[in-house]
C-alpha positions in Angstrom: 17.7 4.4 -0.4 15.6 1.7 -2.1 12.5 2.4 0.1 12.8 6.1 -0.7 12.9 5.3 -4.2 9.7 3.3 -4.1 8.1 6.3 -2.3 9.2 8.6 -5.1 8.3 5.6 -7.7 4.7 6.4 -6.0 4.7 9.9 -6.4 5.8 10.3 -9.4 2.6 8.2 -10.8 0.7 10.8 -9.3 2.4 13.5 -10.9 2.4 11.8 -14.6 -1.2 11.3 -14.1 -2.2 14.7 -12.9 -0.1 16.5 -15.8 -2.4 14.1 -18.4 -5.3 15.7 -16.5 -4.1 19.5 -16.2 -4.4 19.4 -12.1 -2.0 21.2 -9.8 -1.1 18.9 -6.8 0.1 20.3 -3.6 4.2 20.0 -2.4 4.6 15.9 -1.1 4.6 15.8 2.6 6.4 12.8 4.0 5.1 10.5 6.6 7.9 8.3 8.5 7.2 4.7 9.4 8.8 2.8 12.6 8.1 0.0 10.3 8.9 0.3 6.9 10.7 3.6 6.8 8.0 5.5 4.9 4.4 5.5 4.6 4.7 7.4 1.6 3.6 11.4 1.5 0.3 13.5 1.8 -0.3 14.8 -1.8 -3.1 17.3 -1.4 -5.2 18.3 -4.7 -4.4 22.4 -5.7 -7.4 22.2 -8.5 -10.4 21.0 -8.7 -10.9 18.0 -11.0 -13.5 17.8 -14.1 -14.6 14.1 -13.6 -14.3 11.1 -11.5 -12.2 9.4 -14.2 -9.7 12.2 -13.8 -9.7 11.6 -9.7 -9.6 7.9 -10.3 -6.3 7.6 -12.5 -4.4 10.4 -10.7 -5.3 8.6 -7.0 -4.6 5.1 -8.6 -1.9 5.5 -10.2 0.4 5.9 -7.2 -0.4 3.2 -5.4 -0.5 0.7 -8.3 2.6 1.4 -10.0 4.5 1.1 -6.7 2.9 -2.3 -5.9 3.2 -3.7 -8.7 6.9 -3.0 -8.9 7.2 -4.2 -5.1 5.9 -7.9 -6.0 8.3 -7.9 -8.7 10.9 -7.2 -6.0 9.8 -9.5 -3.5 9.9 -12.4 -6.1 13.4 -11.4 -7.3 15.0 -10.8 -3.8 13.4 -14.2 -2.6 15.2 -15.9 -6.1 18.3 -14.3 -5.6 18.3 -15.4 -1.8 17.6 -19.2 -2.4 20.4 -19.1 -5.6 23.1 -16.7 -3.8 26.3 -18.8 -3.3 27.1 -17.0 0.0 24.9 -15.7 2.7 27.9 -13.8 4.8 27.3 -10.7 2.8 23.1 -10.9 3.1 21.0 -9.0 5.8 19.5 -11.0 8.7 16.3 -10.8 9.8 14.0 -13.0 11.5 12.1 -15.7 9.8 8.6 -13.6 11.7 9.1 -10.9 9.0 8.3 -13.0 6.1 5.6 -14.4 7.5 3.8 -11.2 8.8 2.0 -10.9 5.8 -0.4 -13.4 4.3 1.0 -12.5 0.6 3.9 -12.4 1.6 4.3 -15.6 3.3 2.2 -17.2 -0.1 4.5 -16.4 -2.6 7.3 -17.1 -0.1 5.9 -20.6 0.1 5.9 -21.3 -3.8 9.4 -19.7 -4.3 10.9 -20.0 -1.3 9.2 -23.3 0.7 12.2 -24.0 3.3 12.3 -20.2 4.8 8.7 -20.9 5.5 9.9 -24.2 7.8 12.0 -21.9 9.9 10.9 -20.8 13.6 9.8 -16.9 13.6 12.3 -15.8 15.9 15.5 -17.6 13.9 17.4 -15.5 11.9 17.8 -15.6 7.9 19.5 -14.4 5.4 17.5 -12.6 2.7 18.0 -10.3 -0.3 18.0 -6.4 0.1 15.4 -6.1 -3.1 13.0 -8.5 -1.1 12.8 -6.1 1.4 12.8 -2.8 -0.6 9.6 -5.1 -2.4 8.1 -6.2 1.5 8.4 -2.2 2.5 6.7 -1.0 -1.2 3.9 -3.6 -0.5 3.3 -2.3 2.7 3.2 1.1 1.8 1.1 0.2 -1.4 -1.1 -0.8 0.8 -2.1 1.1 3.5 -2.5 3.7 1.2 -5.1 2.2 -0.8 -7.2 1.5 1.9 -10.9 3.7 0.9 -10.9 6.1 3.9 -11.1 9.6 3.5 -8.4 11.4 1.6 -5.8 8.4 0.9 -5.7 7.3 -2.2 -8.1 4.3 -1.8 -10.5 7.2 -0.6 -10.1 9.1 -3.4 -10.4 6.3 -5.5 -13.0 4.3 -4.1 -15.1 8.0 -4.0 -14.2 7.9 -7.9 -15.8 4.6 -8.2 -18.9 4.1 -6.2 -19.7 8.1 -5.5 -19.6 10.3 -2.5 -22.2 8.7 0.2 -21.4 5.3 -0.9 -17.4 5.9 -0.6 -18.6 8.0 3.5 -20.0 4.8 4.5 -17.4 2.9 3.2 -14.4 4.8 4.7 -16.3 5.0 8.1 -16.7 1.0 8.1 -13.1 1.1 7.5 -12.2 3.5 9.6 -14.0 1.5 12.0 -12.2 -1.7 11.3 -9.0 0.3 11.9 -10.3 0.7 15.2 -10.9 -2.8 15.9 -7.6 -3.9 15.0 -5.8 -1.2 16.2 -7.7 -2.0 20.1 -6.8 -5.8 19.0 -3.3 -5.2 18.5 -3.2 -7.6 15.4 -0.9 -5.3 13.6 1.8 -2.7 14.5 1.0 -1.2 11.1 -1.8 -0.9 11.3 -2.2 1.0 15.0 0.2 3.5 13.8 -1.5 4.0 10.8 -4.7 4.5 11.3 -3.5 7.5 14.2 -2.0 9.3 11.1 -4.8 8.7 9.0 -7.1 9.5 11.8 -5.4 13.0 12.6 -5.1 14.0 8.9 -6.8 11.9 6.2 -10.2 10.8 7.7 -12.2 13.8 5.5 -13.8 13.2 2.3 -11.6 15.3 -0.5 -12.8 18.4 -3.0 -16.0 17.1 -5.6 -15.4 16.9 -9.1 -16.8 19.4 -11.3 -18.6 16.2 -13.4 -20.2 14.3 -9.8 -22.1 12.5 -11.8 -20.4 10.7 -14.8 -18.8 7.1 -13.0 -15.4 5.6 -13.8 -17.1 2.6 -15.6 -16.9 -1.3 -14.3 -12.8 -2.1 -15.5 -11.6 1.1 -13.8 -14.2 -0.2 -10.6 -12.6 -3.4 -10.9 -9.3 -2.7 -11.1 -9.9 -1.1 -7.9 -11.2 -3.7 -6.4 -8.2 -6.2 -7.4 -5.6 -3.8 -5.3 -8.0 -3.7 -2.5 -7.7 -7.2 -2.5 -4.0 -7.5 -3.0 -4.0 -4.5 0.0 -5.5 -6.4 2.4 -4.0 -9.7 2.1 -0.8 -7.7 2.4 -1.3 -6.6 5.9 -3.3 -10.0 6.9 -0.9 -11.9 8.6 0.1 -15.3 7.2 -1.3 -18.6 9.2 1.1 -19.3 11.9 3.2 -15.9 11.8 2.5 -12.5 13.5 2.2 -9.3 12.5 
């Protein structure tokens, strides 16, 4: 339930940003996860768009709502493990999950230090909201990746303009490739098949090509990116 609700948390940014902008968006197509439950959905655009701004806030908004809500969680469900008085009625799940990701295992190391000290294959007991935050973070950020249609394509296209957002979702798609072949991250193999069969195209123009997002929106951008990819980095010492 609370990983469905951070998929709908996601969508629903969408939604309030395409209403502010007058543009139809398509029926929410889910995409299941072996890993996290839900990638989140396909949102396709019904109407075209009258600037980049508009194509910026409504793909952005998603993404960075969710995430920013997931860390919250993460921090929380970490707190609430190391304070809980009993662990008997606390999930289990091995000490490799929370150090699968490199922001993960950070912020696990400053609230949390001693789970860190624990061998990846012992079990430990953790908070349901840290994982409702770990599977939100994940799902955060595979979607704002910039490739293609996802929202860190639509975005990124919003920001830097068509051929400099192509050459930038093929080196990514490209990178997908690489780690995919490498088998550095489960997430990251099933991933980029979905985004490969359905995502990998370049979305509608905007009526206004021309007119850019300007350097905070561009920036912004470039913060998630950053929070994205340290996400599904695995942390020093743990796999992935």
């Amino acid at each position: 339930f609370g990983v469905l609700s951070m998929s709908v948390l996601h969508e629903l940014g969408h939604h309030v940003a395409a209403k502010k902008y007058n543009v139809k968006l398509g029926s929410s197509v889910p995409l299941p996860s072996l890993h996290v439950g839900t990638f989140g959905s396909i949102t396709p655009l019904r109407s075209f768009l009258s600037s980049r701004t508009a194509l910026f806030d409504i793909a952005i908004s998603g993404p960075g709502i969710s995430m920013l809500v997931s860390l919250v969680l993460v921090v929380v469900g970490l707190s609430m493990t190391i304070t809980a008085k009993t662990f008997a009625s606390l999930p289990m799940i091995p000490a490799a999950v929370v150090k699968s990701s490199f922001l993960i295992g950070s912020i696990a190391s400053v609230v949390a230090p001693k789970i860190m000290m624990v061998p990846l294959s012992q079990p430990i007991p953790i908070h349901p909201l840290f994982m409702i935050g770990l599977a939100g973070l994940v799902m955060s950020a595979v979607n704002l990746l910039p490739i293609g249609r996802l929202d860190g394509g639509r975005a990124s296209m919003a920001a830097w303009g068509r051929r400099q957002s192509s050459l930038i979702s093929f080196l990514s798609l490209l990178l997908l490739a690489v780690c995919s072949f490498s088998g550095v991250s489960g997430v990251v193999i099933f991933w980029g098949a979905i985004v490969v069969m359905t995502q990998r195209m370049p979305d509608i123009p905007t009526v206004d090509e021309v007119t850019g997002v300007g350097n905070l929106r561009a920036n912004g951008y470039l913060g998630l990116l950053l929070l994205s990819l340290l996400t599904l980095a695995p942390f020093p010492g743990g796999v992935n």
